[in-house]
C-alpha positions as CSV (number, residue, x, y, z in Angstrom):
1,X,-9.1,-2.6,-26.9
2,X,-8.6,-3.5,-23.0
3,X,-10.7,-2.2,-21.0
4,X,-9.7,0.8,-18.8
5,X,-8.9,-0.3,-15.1
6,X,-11.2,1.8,-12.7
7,X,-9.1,2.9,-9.6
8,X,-10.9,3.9,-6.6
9,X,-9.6,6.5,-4.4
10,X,-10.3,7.5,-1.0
11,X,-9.9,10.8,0.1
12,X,-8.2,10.7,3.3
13,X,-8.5,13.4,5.9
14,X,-9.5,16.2,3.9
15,X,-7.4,18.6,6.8
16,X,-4.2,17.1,5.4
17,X,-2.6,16.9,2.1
18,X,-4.4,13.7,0.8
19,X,-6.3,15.9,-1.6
20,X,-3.6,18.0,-2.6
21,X,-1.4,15.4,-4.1
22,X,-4.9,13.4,-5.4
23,X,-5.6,16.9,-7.6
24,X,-2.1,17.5,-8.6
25,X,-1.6,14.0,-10.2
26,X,-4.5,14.3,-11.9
27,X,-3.7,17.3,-13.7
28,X,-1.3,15.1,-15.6
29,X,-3.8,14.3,-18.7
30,X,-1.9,11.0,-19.5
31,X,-2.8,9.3,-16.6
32,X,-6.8,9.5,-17.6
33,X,-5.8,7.9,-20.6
34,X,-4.4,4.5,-19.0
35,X,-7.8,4.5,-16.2
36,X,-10.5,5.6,-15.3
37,X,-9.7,7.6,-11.5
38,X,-12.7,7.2,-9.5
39,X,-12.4,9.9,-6.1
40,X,-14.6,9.0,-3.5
41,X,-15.2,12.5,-2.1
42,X,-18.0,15.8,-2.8
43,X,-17.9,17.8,-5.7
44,X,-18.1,20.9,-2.6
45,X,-15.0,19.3,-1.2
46,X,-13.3,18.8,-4.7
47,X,-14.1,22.3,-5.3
48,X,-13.0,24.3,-2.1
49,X,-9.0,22.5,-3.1
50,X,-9.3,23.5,-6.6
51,X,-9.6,26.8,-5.8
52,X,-7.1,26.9,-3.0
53,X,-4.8,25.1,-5.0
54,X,-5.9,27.5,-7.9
55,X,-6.0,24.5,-10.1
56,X,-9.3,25.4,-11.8
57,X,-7.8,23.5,-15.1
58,X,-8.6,20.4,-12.9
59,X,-11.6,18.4,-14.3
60,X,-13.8,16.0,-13.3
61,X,-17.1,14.6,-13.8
62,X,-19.5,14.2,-10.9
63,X,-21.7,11.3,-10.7
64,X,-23.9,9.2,-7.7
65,X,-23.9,6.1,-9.7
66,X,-21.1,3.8,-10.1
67,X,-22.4,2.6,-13.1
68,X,-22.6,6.1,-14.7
69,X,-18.9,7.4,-15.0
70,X,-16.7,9.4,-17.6
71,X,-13.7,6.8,-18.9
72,X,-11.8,10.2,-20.5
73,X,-11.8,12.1,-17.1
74,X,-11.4,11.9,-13.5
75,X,-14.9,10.9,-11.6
76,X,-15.9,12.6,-8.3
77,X,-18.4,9.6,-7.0
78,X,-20.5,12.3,-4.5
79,X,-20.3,10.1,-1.1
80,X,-21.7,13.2,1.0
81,X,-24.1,16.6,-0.4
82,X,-23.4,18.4,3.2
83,X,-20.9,21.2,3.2
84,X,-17.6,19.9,5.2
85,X,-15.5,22.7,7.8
86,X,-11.9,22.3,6.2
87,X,-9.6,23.6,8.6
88,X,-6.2,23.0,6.8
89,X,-3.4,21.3,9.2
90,X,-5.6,20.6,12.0
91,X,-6.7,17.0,13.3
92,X,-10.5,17.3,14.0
93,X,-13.2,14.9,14.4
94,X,-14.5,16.3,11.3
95,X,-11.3,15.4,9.2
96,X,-12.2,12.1,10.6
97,X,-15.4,11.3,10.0
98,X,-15.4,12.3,5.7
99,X,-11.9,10.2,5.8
100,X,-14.0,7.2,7.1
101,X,-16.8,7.5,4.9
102,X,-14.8,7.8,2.0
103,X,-12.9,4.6,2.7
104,X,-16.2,2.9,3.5
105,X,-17.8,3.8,0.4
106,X,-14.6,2.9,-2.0
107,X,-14.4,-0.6,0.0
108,X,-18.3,-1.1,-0.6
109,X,-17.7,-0.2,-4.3
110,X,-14.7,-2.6,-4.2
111,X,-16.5,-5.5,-3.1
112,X,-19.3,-5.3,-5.6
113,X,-17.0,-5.0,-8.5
114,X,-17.7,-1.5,-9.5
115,X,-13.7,-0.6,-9.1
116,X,-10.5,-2.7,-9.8
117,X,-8.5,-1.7,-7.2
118,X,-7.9,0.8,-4.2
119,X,-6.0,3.6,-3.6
120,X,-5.7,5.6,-0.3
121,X,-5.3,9.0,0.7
122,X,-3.4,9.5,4.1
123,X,-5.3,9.3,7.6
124,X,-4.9,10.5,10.6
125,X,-5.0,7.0,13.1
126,X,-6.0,8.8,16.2
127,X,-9.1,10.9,14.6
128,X,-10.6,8.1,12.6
129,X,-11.0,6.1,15.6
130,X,-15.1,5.6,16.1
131,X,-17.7,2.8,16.9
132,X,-17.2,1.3,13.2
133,X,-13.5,2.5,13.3
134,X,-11.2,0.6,15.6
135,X,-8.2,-0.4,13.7
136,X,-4.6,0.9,14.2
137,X,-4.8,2.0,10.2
138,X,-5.9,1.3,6.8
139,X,-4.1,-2.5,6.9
140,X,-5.5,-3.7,9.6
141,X,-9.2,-2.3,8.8
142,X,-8.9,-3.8,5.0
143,X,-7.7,-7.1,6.6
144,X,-11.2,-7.1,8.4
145,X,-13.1,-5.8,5.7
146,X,-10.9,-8.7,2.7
147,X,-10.1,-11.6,5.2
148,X,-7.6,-14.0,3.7
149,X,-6.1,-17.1,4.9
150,X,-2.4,-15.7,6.2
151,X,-3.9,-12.2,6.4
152,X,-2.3,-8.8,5.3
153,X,0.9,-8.0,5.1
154,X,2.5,-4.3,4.8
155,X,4.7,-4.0,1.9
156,X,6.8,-1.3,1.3
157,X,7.8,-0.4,-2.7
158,X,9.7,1.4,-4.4
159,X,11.6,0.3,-7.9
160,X,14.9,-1.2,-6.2
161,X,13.6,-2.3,-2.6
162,X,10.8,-3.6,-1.4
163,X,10.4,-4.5,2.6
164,X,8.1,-6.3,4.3
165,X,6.9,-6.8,7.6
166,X,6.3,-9.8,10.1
167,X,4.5,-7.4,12.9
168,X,2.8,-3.9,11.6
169,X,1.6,-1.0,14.1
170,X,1.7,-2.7,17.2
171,X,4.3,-0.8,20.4
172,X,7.8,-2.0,20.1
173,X,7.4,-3.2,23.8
174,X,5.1,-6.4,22.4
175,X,7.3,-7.1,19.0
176,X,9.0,-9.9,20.7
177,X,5.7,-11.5,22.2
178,X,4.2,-11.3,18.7
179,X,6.8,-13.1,16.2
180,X,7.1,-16.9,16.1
181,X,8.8,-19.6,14.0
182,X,5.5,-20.4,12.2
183,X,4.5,-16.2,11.8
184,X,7.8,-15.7,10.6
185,X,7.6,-18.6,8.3
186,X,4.1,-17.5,6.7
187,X,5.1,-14.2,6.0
188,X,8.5,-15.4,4.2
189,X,6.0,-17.5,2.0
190,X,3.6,-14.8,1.7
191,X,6.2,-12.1,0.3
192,X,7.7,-14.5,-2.2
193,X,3.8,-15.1,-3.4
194,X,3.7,-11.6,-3.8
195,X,6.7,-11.1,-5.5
196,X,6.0,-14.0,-7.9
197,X,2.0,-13.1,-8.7
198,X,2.3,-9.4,-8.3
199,X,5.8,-8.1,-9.3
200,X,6.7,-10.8,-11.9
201,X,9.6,-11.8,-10.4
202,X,10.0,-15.8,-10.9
203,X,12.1,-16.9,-8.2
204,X,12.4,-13.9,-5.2
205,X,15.7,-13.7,-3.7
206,X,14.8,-12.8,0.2
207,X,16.7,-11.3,3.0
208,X,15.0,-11.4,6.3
209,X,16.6,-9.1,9.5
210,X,17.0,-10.5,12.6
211,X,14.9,-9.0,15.6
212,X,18.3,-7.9,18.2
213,X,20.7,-5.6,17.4
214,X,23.3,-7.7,15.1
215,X,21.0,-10.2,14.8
216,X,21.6,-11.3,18.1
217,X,25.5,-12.1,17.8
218,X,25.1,-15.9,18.3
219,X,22.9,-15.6,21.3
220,X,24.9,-12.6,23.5
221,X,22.2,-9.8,22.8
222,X,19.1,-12.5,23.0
223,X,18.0,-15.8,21.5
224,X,15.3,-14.9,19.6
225,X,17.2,-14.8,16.6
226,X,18.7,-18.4,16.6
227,X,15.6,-19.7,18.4
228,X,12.9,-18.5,16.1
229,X,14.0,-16.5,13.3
230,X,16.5,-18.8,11.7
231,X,14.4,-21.9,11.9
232,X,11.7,-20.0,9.7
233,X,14.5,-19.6,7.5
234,X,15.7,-23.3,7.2
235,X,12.1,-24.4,7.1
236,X,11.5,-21.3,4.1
237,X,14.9,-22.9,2.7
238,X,13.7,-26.7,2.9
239,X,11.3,-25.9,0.6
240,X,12.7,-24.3,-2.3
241,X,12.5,-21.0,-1.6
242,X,15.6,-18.6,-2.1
243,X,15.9,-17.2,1.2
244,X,18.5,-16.3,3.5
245,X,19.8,-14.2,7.0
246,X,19.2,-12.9,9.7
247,X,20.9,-10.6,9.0
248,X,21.8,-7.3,11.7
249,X,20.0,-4.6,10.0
250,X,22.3,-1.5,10.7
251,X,25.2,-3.5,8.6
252,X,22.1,-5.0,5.8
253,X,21.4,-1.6,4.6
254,X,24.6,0.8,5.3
255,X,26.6,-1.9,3.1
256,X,24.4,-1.3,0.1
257,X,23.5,-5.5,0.9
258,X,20.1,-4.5,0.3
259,X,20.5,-4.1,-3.0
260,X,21.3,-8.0,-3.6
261,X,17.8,-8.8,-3.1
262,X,14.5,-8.7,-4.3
263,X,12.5,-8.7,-1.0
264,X,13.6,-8.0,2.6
265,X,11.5,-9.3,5.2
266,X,11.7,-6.8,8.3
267,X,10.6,-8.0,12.2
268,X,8.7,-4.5,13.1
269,X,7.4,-1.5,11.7
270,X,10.7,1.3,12.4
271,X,13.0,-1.9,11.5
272,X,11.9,-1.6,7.8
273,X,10.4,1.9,7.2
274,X,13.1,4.4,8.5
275,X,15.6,2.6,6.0
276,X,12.6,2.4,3.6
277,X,11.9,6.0,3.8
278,X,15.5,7.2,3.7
279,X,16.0,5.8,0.7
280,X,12.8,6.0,-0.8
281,X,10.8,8.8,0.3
282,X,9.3,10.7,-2.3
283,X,8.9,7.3,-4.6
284,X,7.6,4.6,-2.2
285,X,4.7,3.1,-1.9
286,X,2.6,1.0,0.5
287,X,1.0,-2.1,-0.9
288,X,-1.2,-4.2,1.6
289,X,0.1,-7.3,0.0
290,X,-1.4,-11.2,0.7
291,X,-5.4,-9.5,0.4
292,X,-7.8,-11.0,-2.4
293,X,-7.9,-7.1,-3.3
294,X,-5.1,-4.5,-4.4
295,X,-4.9,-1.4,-2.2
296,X,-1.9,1.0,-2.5
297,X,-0.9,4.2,-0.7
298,X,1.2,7.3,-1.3
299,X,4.6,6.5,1.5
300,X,3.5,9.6,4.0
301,X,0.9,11.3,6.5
302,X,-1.4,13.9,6.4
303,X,1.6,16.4,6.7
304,X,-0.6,18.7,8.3
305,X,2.5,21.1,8.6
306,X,2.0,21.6,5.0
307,X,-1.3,21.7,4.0
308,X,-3.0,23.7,2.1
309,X,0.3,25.8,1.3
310,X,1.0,23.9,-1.8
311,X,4.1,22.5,-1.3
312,X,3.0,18.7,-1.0
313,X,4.7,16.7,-3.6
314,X,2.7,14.1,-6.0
315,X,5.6,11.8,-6.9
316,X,4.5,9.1,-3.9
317,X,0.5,9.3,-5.0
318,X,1.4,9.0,-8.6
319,X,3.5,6.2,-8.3
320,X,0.5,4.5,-5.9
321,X,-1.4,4.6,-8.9
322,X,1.1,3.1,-11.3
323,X,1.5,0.2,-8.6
324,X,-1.8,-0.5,-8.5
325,X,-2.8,-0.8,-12.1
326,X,0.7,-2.5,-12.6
327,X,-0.3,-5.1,-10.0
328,X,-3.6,-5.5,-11.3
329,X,-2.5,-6.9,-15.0
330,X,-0.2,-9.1,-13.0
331,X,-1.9,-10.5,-10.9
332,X,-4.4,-11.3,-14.1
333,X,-2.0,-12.4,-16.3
334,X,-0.2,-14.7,-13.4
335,X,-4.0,-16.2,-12.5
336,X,-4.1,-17.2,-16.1
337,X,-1.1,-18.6,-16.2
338,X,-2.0,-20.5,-13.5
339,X,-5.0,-21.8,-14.9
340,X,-3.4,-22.8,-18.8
341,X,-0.1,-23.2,-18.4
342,X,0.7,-25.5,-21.4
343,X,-1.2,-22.8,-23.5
344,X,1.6,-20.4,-22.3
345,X,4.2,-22.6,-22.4
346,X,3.8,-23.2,-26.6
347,X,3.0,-19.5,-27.1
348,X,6.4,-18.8,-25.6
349,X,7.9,-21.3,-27.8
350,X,6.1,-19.8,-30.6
351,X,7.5,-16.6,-30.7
């Protein structure tokens, strides 16, 4: 029988509605059954949201040791004894500092094997900021944390579109000074590894966006698009890769043209998520793609405006769970592939 895959989750600001949506997919019994969840957290904390939530048919088995957990039940992994001030829709240096720890003790557990993969609860950028903290979000600190040779890459998911981007939370005044030919080019090659290794998906059909509005209409609204886009494209093209554009991203997605593709490469963060989110709100998902590690997120904030009135909606969680176990077996089966390919090869022939 395979082995359950242990996914580790960090709480996120515990102000927001991180552990709202974490409790209410959880109460779905089915999903214990295909891992084991492991919640980074306090069994005080865990509490105090059950019985807000009045969700007191939510179980879970407390434990300090890693090496000690329930495979039939959701694990509360007791990072902190010390009762917490929840003060539900606020941003405080409290909601802060538990979201940090959290995330440092699931990455710790990550690196020495004791969880398969990652999945995040929302943050608030602004109060996680500290001496240990000084990343512009969860990418860029997991980046740091996983280094890999053409770094991370934020990948937005959902079943039907999945964007990527060349430049993540940086101010749309320095976009420009921060693309090149060669960054472009990586992160074309990087999102069709993904989308071969971790999605399945043999040979990735790829749209990239240009950087001016219409893609820069031959050179009248900027050169950046002839200059260095599209020879990241040709040199993507050149070798073997099925990859094409830039195309003016208004016209990309209002056409439906989207939905000819398997993976659209974006230039900057709005570029690719207020489509994303339009169409994929409550079902997307955030994958920090081109790390030796799989991390997924639910596709929203804290929504402090809502929390604690138990309205948040799971669906985005849930399907960051799904993600990451699905990603796990492929990425397994793919690095076995890799290494035994003729073995493959006759067993396909076989059946």
């Amino acid at each position: 029988m395979e082995e359950k895959i242990r996914v580790g989750i960090s709480q996120g600001d515990v102000n927001g509605i991180g552990l709202e949506v974490i409790i209410k997919t959880f109460l779905e019994p089915a999903l214990s059954e295909i891992c084991t969840p492991i919640l980074f957290s306090s069994q005080k904390t865990v509490g105090y949201y059950r019985r807000v939530l009045a969700t007191e048919e939510f179980n879970f088995h407390p434990t300090r040791d890693l090496k000690q957990i329930n495979t039939k039940k959701p694990n509360v992994f007791v990072c902190y004894e010390e009762e917490v001030i929840i003060e539900m829709g606020k941003s405080t240096p409290t909601g802060g500092k538990y979201a940090r720890l959290s995330l440092e003790k699931a990455c710790e557990a990550l690196k020495e094997n004791l969880i398969d993969v990652l999945v995040t609860g929302p943050i608030n950028k602004h109060n996680m900021q500290s001496d240990d903290f000084k990343f512009a979000g969860h990418t860029e600190y997991l980046a740091s944390k996983f280094p890999s040779e053409k770094g991370a890459m934020m990948l937005l998911c959902s079943d039907n579109l999945k964007v990527g981007l060349v430049t993540g939370h940086i101010p749309i005044s320095k976009v420009a000074e921060n693309i090149s030919t060669e960054k472009i080019y990586n992160k074309i090659i990087q999102l069709g590894k993904t989308l071969t290794q971790d999605f399945v998906i043999r040979k990735p059909k790829i749209a990239v966006l240009g950087l001016n509005p219409h893609a820069g209409d031959n050179g009248t609204i900027g050169s950046e698009d002839n200059a260095i886009v599209l020879p990241a494209i040709e040199k993507a093209k050149a070798e073997g890769l099925q990859v094409y554009g830039p195309y003016a991203a208004d016209g990309f997605f209002g056409s439906g043209n989207y939905e000819k593709f398997d993976g659209i490469l974006a230039m900057y963060h709005d570029q690719g998520l207020v489509p994303f989110k339009t169409l994929a709100f409550n079902s997307g998902v955030n994958f920090t793609a081109g790390l030796p590690i799989i991390r997924t997120s639910p596709d929203h904030g804290t929504a402090y405006e809502i929390a604690g009135k138990n309205l948040a909606n799971e669906d985005s969680f849930k399907q960051a769970i799904y993600m990451a176990i699905d990603i796990f077996r492929n990425r397994n089966q793919h690095k076995e592939i890799s290494a035994n390919p003729l073995a493959f090869s006759k067993m396909s022939k076989e059946r």
